[in-house]
N, C-alpha and C positions, 0 to 999 in steps of 0.2 A: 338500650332503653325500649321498655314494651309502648304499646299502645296506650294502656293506659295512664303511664306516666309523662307522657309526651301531653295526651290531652291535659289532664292535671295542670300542665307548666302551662300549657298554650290560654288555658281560661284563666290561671293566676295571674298571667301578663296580659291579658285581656281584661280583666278586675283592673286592676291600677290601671291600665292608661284608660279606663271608663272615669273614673275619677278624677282625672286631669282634664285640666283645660286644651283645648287646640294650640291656643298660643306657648303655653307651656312646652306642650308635646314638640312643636314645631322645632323654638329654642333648644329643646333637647336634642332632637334628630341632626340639624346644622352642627350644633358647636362637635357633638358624635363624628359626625362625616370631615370635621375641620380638624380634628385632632390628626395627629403623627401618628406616624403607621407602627410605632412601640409601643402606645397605648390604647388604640382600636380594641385589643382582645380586650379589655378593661370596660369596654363599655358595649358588649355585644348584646344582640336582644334575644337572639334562644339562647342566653345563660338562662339559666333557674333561679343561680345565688344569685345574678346581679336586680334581679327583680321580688326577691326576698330580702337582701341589703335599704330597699328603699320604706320611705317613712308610712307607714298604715295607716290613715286615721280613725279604723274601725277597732285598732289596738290601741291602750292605753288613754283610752276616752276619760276616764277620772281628773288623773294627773295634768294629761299631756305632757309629761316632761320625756327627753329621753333616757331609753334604759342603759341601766351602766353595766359592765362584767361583774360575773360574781367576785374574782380576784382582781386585788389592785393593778396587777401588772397591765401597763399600757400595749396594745395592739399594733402587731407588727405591719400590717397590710393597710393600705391606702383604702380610705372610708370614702365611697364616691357619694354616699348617704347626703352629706353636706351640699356639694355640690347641687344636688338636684333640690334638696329642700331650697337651697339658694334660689334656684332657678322658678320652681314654685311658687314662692313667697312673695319675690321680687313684683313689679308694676311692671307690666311690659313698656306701657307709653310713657312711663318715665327710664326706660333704662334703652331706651332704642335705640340710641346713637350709638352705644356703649357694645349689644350687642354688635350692630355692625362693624362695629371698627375691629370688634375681634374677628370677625368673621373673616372680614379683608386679610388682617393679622395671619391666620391661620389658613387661609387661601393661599397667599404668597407664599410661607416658610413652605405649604407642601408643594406649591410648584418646584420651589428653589432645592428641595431633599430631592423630588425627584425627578430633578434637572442633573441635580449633581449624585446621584446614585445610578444615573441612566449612564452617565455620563463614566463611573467607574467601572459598573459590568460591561460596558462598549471595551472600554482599555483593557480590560480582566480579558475578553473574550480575544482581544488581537495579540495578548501575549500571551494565550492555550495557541494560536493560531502558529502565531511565529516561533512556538517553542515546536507543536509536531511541523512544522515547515523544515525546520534544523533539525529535528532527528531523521526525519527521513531522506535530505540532504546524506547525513553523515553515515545511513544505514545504504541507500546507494554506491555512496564513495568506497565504503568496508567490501562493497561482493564486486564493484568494478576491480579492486586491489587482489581481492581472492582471487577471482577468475582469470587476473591478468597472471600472476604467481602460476596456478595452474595451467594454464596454457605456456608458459614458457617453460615449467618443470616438461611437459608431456613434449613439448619440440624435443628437449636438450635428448631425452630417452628415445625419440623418434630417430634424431640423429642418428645416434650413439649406435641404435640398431642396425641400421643402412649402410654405416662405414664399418662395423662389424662382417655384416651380407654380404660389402663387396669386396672385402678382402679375401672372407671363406671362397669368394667364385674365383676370384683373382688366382689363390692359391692350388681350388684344384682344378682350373685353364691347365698351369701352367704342370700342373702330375701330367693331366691328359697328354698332353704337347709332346712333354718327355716318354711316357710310356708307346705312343704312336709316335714317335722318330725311332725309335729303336727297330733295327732291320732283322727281321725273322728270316732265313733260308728256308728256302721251299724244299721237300726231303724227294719231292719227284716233278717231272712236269706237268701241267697243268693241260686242260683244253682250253684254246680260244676263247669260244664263247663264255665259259664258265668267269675265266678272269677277267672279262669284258663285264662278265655280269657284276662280279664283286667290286669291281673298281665303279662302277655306276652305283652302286647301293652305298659305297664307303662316299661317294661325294655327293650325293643325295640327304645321307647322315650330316658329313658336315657344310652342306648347304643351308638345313634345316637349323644346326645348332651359330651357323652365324646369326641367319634371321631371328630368332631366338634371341642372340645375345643384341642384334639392334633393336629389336623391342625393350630390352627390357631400359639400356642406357639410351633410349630415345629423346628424354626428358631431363638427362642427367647434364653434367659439367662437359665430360669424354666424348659426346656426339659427334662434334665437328671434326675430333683428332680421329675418330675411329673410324668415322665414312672418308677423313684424307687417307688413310693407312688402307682401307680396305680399293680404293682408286689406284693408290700405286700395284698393289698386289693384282689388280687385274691388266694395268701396262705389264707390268714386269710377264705374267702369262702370255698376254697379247706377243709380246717380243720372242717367247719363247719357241709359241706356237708357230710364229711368222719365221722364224731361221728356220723348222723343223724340214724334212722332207715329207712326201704326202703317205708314203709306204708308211713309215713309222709315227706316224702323227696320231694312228690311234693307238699306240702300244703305250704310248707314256701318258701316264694320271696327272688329272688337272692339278688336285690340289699337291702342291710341293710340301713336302716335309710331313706325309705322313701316308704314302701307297707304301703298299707290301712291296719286298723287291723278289724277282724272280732268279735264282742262280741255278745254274745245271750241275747234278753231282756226278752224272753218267759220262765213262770216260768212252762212250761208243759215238757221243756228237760228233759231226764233221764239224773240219775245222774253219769254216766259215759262221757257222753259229756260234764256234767257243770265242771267234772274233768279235761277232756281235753280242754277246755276253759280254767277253773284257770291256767292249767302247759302254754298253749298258752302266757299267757298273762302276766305272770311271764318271761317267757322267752324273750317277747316282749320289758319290762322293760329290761333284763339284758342287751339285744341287744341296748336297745335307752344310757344305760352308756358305753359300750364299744364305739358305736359312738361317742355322747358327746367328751370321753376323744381324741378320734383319731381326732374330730375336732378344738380340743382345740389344740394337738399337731400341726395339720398342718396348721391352724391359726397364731401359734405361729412361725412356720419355713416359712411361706410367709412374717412374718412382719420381718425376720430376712433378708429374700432375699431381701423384697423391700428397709428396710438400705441398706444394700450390694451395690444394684444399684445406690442408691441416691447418697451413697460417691465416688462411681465410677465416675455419671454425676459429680460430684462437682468438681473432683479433674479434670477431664476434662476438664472444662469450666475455671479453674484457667490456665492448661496448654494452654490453647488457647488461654485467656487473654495477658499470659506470651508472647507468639509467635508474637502477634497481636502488642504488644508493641514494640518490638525487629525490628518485618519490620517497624513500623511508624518511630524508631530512625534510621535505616540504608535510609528511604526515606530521613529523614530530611537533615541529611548528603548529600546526593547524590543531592540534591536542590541547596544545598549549594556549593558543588563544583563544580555544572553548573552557580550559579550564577556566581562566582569569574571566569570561565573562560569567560564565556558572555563577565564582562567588560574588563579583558587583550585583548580580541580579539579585544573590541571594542575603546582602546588605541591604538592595534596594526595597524587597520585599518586607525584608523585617522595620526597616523605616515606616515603609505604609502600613503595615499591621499595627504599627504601635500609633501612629495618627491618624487611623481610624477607632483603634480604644479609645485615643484623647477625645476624640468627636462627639462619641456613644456616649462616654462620661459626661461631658458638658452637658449634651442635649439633655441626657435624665436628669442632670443637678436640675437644667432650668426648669426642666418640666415641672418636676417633682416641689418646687417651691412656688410655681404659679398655683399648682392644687392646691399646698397645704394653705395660701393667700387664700384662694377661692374657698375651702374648706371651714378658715377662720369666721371670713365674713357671713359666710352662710351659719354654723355653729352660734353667731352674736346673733341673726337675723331671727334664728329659730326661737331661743329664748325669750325675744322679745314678743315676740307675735304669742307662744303661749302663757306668755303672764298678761297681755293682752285678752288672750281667750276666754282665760278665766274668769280677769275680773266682770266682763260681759256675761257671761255665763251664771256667775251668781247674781249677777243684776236682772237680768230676763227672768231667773228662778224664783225670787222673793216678786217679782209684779204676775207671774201666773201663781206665785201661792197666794199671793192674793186676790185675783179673779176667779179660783178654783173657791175660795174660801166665801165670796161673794157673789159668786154666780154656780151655785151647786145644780139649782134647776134647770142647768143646762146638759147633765149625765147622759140624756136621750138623745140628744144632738151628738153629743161628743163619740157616743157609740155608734151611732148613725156613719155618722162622720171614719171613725175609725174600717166599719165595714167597707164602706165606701174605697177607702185607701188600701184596706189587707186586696180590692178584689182588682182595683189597678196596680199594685204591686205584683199581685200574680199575672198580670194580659203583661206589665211590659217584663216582668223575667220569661215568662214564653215568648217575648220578640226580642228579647237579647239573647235567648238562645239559638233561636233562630239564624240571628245577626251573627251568632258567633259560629255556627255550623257554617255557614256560607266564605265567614271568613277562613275556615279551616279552607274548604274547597278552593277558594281563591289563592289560596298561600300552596295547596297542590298543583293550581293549574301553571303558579308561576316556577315552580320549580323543575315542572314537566320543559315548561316554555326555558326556561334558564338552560335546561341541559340541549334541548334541542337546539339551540343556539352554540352551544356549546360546541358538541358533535359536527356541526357546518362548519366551524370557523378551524377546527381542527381537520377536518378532508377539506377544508380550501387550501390549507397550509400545505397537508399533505400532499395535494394534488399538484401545488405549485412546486415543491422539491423534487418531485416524479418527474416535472417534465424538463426542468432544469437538467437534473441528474440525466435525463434521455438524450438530449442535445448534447449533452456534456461525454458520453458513450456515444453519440453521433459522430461528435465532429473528431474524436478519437480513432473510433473505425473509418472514419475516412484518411487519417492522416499513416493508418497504418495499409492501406488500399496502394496511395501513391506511394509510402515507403517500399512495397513488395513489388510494385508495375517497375519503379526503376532498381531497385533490385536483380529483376529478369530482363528488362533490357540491356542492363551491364554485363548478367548471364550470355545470352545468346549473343552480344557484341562482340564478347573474347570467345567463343566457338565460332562466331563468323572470321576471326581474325586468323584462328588458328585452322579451320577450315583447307587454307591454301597450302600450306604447308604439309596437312596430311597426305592431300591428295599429290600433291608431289611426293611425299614417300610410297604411296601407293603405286603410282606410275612407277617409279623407278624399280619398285618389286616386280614389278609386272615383263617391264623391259628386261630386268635379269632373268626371270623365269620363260620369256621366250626365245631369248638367247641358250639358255640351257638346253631347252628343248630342238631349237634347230642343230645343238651341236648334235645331243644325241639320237634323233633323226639321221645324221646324217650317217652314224654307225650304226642305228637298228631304227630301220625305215618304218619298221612293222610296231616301234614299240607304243603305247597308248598311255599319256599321262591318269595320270590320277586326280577326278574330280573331286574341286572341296565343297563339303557339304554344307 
């Protein structure tokens, strides 16, 4: 709508209600404001039609009657015409009490609508509430179930891989074991020193691959049996070394069941060496059946452990079966009781949709028969008042054609008279336009002032969800502050616990590695360990 049709409308609704009375206007503006919030649009004041619907009296000055449709068919739209001529026509100080009591009337029913429509979007808005309350419940519960699934698939294959690991090293221990028991014949003799040196390099080797292998089963199930196993294997040394004599104590290699053997093939040895040879090599024998049986024992105590584990895994993987069952039946359940509230809700909903139709319908019956009441009596009031009009009107008419007819000499006055009136008719439409410019400006200032109102009451709102929302993100990151503090104190509680225990494996490396060194020390005084870096 341009400019100039806006004005247009604004001075046509300013025309009529110049022609009305205050009392009038007043009675119109209340019963307006008192009506139900389904016919408010019905009697708005920037409509154009609703203020061309109403009675003219600068049209149809002849008649006075109203005008009818060119075709008979009666008009589908509710005529608010009636009404207001009603309201028009009527005496204020004899209908006073009558207004009032409608007013009251229509004061109460809209408290009472909306009392009770406050009171519907309230319950509307707590069951949007508690329906995202339950889906996000149930969308929780769905990825607590994922992730637990996933996490136990990624164990079961964590497993699977470890006892795969530790069979593959199990299996080639025991190649090693065999390939290094196997006794090679040396094709000539050897020097001292050289076979000193290889036999230090070969227990060096497997000094390095035990510690190795207590690394890596540090943390496993076998720790305890394999530092008992590896305790007897150094008595049984200790005892070996203690019978030995001091001449030959350095000829024979620490580790049992896996030195080279040295045999003489030169039939030019005397025979006090071919003697110590034979006892050598007899001795070599007793050494490869003492190993034998100690391997056959701990053979036999690995394949006892590894049952041990396997019914461990089994009997786990039954209980997690068992678990895994137990949530799918308490899921199914809990599906189920969503479904069955799903449909009660959605019985319940269709109930109240259909008895708020019933509501809607009444209320418009009632409405719509108190107008057409209102509309009748107004329609009889109007009729009466212009056959009233008339007959006055022809009466006034015959007593000035008769003073016209008797008093002609008065043409001079009467022009007089008429000037007089064309030149106050033009000073007060220059101050009703006036009047009406100003009231344009005033109906600007208020709508500047409405919005500005507006915009406050919306950044108050604003302002107060921002800070809610803050505190709400406050006291969040705090609880996720104390959930991480004792997090890391639980952390560093089980490294302080397991702390003692390192450091006793550390010691006890320590302690072997300068036992080693003092033996060999004691064979090559000159020799220099190797710093770790």
């Amino acid at each position: 709508m341009n400019y100039y049709v806006k004005n247009k409308m604004i001075s046509g609704c300013e025309e009529t209600k110049s022609l009305m009375p205050a009392e009038s206007m007043e009675i119109i503006r209340k019963h307006t404001f008192s009506c139900p919030k389904e016919y408010s649009s019905l009697l708005d004041w920037s409509n154009e039609s609703f203020w061309k619907d109403l009675p003219n009296p600068k049209h149809n000055s002849s008649t006075n009657k109203p005008t009818k449709p060119i075709n008979n068919k009666p008009s589908n739209k509710i005529s608010i015409e009636t009404v207001f001529g009603d309201l028009l026509k009527t005496n204020p100080s004899q209908n006073n009490q009558k207004i009032i009591e409608q007013e009251r009337f229509f004061i109460k029913k809209t408290q009472f609508l909306s009392e009770k429509y406050f009171n519907i979007w309230k319950t509307a808005v707590e069951l949007k509430k508690e329906q995202k309350r339950q889906e996000e419940a149930k969308l929780k519960q769905t990825t607590k179930l994922d992730t637990f699934m996933k996490q136990l698939k990624k164990r079961k294959k964590s497993e699977k891989r470890e006892v795969n690991i530790q069979e593959e090293k199990v299996k080639i221990r025991v190649v090693k074991d065999v390939s290094n028991s196997i006794v090679k014949p040396c094709s000539s003799f050897k020097n001292r020193f050289d076979a000193q040196k290889s036999i230090i390099e070969i227990q060096k080797s497997k000094l390095e691959e035990q510690s190795r292998i207590i690394q890596e089963l540090k943390l496993g199930i076998i720790n305890d049996d394999l530092l008992k196993s590896i305790e007897n294997t150094k008595t049984n040394i200790r005892e070996i070394f203690g019978s030995c004599s001091g001449k030959i104590k350095y000829k024979i290699p620490l580790i049992l069941g896996e030195e080279p053997k040295f045999s003489i093939t030169s039939h030019e040895a005397p025979k006090i060496v071919q003697k110590m040879e034979q006892r050598a090599l007899e001795r070599a024998q007793n050494r490869e059946i003492i190993l034998e049986r100690k391997r056959l024992i701990e053979e036999k105590r690995q394949r006892m452990l590894q049952e041990a584990i396997e019914r461990k895994r089994v009997l786990e993987e039954e209980e997690k079966k068992r678990s895994l069952e137990l949530i799918k039946e308490r899921r199914r359940k809990e599906m189920e009781m969503e479904r069955i509230r799903y449909i009660n809700k959605q019985k319940y909903m269709e109930k109240l949709n259909t008895a708020v139709e019933f509501y809607n319908r009444l209320l418009l019956k009632k409405s719509l028969v108190q107008l057409y009441s209102y509309m009748k009596d107004g329609r009889d009031k109007y009729f009466l008042a212009a056959d009233y009009y008339e007959k006055k009107i022809l009466k006034e008419s015959m007593v000035s054609w008769q003073q016209v007819v008797e008093s002609a000499y008065k043409v001079k006055y009467e022009i007089a008279d008429a000037h007089f009136e064309y030149k106050l008719l033009k000073k007060s439409i220059r101050c009703w336009q006036e009047i009406h410019i100003e009231s344009i400006r005033n109906m600007q200032v208020a709508e500047d002032l409405y919005d500005f109102r507006l915009t406050s009451n919306v950044f108050i709102h604003w302002n107060r969800y921002v800070c809610i929302e803050f505190m709400k993100q406050h006291k969040m990151m705090k609880k996720a502050e104390s959930h991480y503090k004792r997090w890391l104190l639980f952390h560093y509680f089980h490294l302080w616990r397991s702390l003692k225990a390192v450091n006793e494996l550390l010691k006890a490396k320590e302690l072997k590695k300068a036992k080693w060194r003092q033996k060999v020390w004691e064979i090559l005084p000159d020799y220099k360990p190797l710093i770790d870096i």
